[in-house]
C-alpha angles and dihedrals in degrees: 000000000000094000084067088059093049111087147162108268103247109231117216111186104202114200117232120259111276111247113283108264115230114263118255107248107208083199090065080052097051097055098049095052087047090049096056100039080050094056093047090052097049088043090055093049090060096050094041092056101042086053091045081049098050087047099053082045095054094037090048086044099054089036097056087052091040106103110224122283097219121028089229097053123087131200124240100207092216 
């Protein structure tokens, strides 16, 4: 009965940790997200005001060549 005892070790080879991952800052997300909303804002103002731009000078423009509507007005020229 003691042979039945009497048994092979099992050998279990246990692989070492990878190595620890680096933590997910939400702050470096954040900047990034800002960054790029930031970009897009800034991006938009410029846009906005060059085709603002282009519009008051087309409207000044045709209105500067445009005769009065009535004889007894008077334009301004702003």
């Amino acid at each position: 009965m003691l042979f039945l005892l009497q048994q092979q070790p099992i050998v279990v080879n246990v692989d070492p940790p990878p190595p620890a991952t680096p933590s997910i800052s939400y702050g470096g997300m954040l900047l990034s997200a800002l960054g790029l909303v930031g970009l897009i804002v800034l991006a938009a103002f410029i846009v906005g005001g060059i085709v603002g731009a282009v519009i008051i000078w087309r409207q000044k423009r045709a209105d500067a060549s445009a005769p009065p509507t009535d004889p007894g007005h008077q334009r301004l020229r702003i």
